[in-house]
GUKOL-535805 format. One record per residue (C-alpha): residue in one letter; x, y, z negated. Coordinates in steps of 0.001 Angstrom, whole numbers, plus 500000, padded with zeros to 6 digits. Layout:
NODE   code       xx       yy       zz
NODE      A        X        Y        Z
...
***
This chain:
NODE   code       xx       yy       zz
NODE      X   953870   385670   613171
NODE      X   951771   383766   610906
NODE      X   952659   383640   607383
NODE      X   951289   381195   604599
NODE      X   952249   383334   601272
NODE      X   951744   386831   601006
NODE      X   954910   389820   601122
NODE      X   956461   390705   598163
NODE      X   958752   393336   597726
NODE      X   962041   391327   597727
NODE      X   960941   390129   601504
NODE      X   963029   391363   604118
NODE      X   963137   390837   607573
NODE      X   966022   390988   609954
NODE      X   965557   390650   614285
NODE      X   968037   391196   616919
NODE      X   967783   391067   620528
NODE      X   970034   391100   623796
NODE      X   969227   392894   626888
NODE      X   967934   391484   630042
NODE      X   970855   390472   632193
NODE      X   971800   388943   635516
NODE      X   973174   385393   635552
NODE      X   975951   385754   637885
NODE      X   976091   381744   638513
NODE      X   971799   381549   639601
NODE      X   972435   384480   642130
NODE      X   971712   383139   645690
NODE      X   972763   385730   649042
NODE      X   971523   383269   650776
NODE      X   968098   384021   650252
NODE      X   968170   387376   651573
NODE      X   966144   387906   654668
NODE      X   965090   390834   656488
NODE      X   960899   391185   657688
NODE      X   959731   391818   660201
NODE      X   962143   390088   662430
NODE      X   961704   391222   665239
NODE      X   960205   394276   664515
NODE      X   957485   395307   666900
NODE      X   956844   398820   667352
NODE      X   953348   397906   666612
NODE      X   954109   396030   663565
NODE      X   950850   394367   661363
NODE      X   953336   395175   658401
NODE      X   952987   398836   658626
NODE      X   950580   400362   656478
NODE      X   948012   402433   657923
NODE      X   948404   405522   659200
NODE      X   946841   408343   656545
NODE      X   947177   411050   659314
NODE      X   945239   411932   662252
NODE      X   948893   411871   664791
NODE      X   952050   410193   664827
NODE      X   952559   406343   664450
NODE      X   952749   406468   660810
NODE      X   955466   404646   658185
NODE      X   957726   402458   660608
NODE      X   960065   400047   658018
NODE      X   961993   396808   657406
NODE      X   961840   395205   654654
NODE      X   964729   393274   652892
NODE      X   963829   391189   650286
NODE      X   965260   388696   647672
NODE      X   967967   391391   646967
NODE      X   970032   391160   643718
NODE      X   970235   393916   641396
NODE      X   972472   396465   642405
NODE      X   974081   396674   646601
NODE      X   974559   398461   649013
NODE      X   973031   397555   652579
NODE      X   975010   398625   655844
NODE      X   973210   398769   659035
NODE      X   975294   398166   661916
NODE      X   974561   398232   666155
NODE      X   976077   395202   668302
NODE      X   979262   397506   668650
NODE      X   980224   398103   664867
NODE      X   978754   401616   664439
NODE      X   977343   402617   661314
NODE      X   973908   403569   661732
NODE      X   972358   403746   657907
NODE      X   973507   402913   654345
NODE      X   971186   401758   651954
NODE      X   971563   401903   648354
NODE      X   969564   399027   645964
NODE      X   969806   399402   642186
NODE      X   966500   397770   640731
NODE      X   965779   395799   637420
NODE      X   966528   392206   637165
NODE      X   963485   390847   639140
NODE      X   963575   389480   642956
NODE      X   964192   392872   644614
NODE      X   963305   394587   647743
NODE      X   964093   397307   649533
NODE      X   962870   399312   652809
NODE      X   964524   400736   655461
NODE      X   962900   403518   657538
NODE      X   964299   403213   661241
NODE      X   966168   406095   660784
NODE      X   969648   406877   661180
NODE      X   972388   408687   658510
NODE      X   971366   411577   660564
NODE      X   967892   411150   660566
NODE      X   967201   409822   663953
NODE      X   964812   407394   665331
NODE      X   966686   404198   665921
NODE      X   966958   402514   669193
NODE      X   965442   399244   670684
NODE      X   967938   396841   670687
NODE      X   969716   393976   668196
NODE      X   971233   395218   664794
NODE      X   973515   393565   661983
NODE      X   973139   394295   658630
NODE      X   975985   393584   655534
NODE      X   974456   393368   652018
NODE      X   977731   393839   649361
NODE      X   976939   393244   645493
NODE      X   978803   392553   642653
NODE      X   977780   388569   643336
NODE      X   979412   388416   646880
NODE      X   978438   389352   650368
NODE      X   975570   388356   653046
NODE      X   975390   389251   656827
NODE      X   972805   389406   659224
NODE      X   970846   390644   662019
NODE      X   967352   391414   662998
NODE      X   965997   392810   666111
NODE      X   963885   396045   666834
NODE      X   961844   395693   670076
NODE      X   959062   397770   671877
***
């Protein structure tokens, strides 16, 4: 603010603002995609494994999210194998998914469809986990 005349006491200064919001209209499901596809059990996109056994962090990645859904994770047959809840600020969001099942599980090699369901509409999909 630069000001060319000094305050006096009758100055008075009034702001409002409006929160942040989502533009229903600019929000495109189209965009979403799922990385790595395929996933590799030996994926580059893992980070590196801190510990002296195991494998480490295994993870998708979906990005391009919207605000607020919920992701379903589905085999070839219809059966529900994870849920994944996204609530994030107003900014391109991502969210990862750990290969696990709703029961904790290592998941399986094999071909896998995945429903994202927001307040903007719905996006299906697949990706792949091989060995």
């Amino acid at each position: 603010l630069r000001l060319y005349q000094p305050f006096s006491e009758r100055d008075e200064f009034q702001y409002s603002t409006q929160a942040a919001r989502v533009n229903a209209a600019s929000v495109d499901l189209d965009r979403i995609k799922v990385y790595p596809n395929p996933y590799v059990s030996a994926s580059a996109q893992e980070p590196a494994n801190p510990f002296n056994e195991g494998r480490g962090e295994r993870r998708i990645t979906f990005n391009h999210l919207p605000d607020r859904c919920t992701i379903r994770i589905y085999t070839v047959k219809g059966e529900l194998v994870d849920v994944v809840e996204h609530a994030a600020g107003i900014d391109d969001g991502t969210e990862n998914w750990d290969l696990r099942t709703r029961d904790g599980l290592n998941v399986t090699y094999g071909v896998y469809l995945y429903h994202v369901d927001s307040p903007y509409g719905e996006k299906t999909g697949r990706f792949a986990v091989i060995k």
